[in-house]
C-alpha positions in Angstrom: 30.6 6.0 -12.4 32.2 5.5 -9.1 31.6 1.8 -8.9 32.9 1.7 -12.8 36.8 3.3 -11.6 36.3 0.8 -8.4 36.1 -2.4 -10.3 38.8 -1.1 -12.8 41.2 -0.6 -9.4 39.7 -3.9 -7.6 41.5 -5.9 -10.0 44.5 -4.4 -9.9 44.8 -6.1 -6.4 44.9 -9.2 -7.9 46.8 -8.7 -11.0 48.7 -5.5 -11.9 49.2 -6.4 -16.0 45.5 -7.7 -16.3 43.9 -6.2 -18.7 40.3 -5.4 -19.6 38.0 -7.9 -21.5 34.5 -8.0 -23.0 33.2 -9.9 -20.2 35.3 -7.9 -17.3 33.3 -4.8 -19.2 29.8 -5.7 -18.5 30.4 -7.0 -14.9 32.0 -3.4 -14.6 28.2 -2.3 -16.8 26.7 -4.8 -14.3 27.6 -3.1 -10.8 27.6 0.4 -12.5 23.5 -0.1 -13.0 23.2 -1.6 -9.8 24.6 1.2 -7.8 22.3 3.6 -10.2 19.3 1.3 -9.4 19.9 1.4 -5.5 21.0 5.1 -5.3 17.4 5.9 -6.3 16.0 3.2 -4.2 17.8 4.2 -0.9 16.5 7.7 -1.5 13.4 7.4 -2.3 12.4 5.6 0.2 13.0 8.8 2.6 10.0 9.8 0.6 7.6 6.9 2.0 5.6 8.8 4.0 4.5 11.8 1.3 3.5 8.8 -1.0 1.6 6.9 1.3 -0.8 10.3 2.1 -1.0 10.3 -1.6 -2.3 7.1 -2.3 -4.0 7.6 0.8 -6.2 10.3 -0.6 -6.3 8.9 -3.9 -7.9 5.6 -2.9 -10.7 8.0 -0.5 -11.2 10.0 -3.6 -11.6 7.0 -5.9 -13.6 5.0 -3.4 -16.2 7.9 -2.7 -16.4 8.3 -6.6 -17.6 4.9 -7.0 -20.8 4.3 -7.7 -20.2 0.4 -8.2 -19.0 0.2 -4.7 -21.1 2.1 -3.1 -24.1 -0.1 -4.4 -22.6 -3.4 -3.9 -21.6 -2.0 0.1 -24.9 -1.1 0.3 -26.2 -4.6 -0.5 -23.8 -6.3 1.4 -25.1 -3.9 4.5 -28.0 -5.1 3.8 -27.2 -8.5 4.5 -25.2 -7.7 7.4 -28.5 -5.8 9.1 -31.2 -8.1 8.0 -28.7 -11.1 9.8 -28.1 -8.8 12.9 -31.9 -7.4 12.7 -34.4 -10.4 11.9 -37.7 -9.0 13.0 -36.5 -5.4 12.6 -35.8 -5.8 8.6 -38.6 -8.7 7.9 -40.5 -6.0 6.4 -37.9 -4.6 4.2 -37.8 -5.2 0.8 -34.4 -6.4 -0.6 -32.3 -2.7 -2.4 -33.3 -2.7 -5.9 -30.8 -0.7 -8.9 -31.7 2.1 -10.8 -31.1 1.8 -14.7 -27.7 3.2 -14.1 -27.0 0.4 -11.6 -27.1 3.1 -8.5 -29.7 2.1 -5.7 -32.8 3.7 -4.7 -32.1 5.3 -1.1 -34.3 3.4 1.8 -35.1 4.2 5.2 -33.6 1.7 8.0 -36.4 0.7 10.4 -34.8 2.0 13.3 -31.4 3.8 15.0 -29.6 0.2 15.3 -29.8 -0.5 12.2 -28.8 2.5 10.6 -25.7 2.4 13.2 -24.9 -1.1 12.0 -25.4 -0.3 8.5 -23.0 2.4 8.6 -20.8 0.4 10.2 -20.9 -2.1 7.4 -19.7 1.0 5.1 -17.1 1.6 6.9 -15.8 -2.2 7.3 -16.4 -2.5 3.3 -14.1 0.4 3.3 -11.4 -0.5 5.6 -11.7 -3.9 3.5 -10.9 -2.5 0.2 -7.7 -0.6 1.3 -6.5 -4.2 2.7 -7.2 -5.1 -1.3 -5.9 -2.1 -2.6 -2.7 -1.5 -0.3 -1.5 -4.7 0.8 2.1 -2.9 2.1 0.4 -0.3 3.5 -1.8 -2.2 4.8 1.2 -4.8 6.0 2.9 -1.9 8.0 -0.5 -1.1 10.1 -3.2 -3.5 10.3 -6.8 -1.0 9.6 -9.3 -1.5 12.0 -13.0 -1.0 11.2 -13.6 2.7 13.1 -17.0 1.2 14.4 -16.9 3.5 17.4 -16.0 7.0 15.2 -18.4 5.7 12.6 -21.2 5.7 15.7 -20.2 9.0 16.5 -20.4 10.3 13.5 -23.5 8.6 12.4 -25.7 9.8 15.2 -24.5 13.5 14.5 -25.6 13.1 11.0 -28.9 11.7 12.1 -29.0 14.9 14.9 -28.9 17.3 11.5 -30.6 15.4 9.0 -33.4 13.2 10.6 -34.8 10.3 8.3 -31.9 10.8 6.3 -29.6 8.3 4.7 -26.5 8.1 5.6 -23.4 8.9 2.9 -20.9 5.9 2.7 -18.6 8.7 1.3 -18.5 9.9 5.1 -17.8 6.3 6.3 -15.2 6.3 3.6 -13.5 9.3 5.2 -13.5 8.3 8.5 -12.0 5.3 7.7 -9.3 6.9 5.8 -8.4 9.0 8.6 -8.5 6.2 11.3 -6.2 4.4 8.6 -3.4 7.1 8.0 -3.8 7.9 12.4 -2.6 4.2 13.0 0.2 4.0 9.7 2.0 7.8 9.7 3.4 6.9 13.2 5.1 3.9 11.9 6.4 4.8 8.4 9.4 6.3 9.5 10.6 3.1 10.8 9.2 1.2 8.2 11.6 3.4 5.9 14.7 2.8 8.1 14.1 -1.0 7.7 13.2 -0.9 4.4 16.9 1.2 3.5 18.8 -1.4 5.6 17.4 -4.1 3.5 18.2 -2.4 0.5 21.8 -1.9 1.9 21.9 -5.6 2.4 21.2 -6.5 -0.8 23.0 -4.1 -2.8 25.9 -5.5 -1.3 24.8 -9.2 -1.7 24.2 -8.3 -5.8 27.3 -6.7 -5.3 29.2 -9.8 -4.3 28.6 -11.3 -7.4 30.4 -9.3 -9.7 33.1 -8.6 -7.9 33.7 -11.7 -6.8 34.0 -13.1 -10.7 35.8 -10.2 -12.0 38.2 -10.8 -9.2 38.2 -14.2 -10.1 39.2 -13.5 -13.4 42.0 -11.2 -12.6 43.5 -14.0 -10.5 43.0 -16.7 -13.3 44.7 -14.5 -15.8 47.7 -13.6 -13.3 47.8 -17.9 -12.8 48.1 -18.0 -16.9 50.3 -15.4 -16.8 52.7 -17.1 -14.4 
């Protein structure tokens, strides 16, 4: 509404008995909707951080619920230790699916290769949020947590011996290794992002002014 009574004064700056057109009307429409559109813009952004732990925790809660990921990771791991691990996995068999395309749960042949398939998880993971997020994933590069994913791994080994190891819990750790490294810088991401907006709102802003103006001083011209 505001911008509507500004463009009906801006032209009186230029011509005093100019009166109002079709055209003039939806330039004055035109700025109208763009201050609407970047009022909402500007604030929500202040809202950034909120829904970035959002989809945070929805892309963890998806990802754990996944049972095609977690077989394809789980392949791919496979890979990833047999290539590390030669003579360790030579006597492995390759995973093989379950009728519902799950995979039957193996034992690694040793503590490295556990730790490195684990780590795998957790790399798939980190991964899939670069897919999934790109901006988020824009403001802080994630980094495979191969060092928390260690830790974390040998504890579970400590409590569950011969057991195998959840990706869901490499999942989780690399969600919280993600949003550690990209809460710290959403605040300034969000003071950027509103000074861009700015910038542009006025640029868009330029344009029909700047031909409504024109028109006002065309008319005055004819007038003359």
């Amino acid at each position: 509404m505001a911008s509507w009574t500004v463009c009906g004064y801006y032209t009186k700056l230029w011509n005093l008995r100019y009166s109002m057109g079709a055209a003039h009307r939806i330039l004055r429409a035109t700025t109208a909707l763009l201050t609407f559109v970047f009022t909402i813009a500007y604030f929500s952004v202040g809202y950034m951080p909120q829904v970035a732990a959002v989809e945070l925790d929805r892309w963890k809660d998806h990802l754990q619920a996944d049972g095609s990921f977690a077989a394809n990771a789980f392949e791919t791991s496979y890979l990833v230790v047999k290539d590390l691990h030669p003579q360790q996995m030579a006597r492995m068999p390759a995973p093989v699916r379950n009728e519902d395309g799950t995979l039957r749960k193996v034992t690694w042949p040793d503590d490295a290769c556990e730790v490195d398939a684990a780590r795998s998880f957790a790399s798939q993971s980190t991964d899939n949020f670069r897919s999934a997020h790109p901006f988020l994933a824009k403001i802080a590069p994630p980094i495979t947590p191969n060092e928390q994913v260690y830790e974390d791994s040998r504890r579970f080994w400590q409590e569950n011996p011969g057991g195998f190891y959840p990706i869901q819990r490499a999942i989780e750790i690399a969600g919280a290794e993600i949003w550690k490294s990209l809460e710290p810088k959403l605040p300034a991401t969000a003071r950027r992002t509103r000074i861009i907006l700015v910038g542009s709102f006025l640029a868009a802003q330029m344009i029909p002014f700047s031909l409504i103006g024109y028109g006002a001083y065309k008319d005055l011209k004819v007038s003359v």
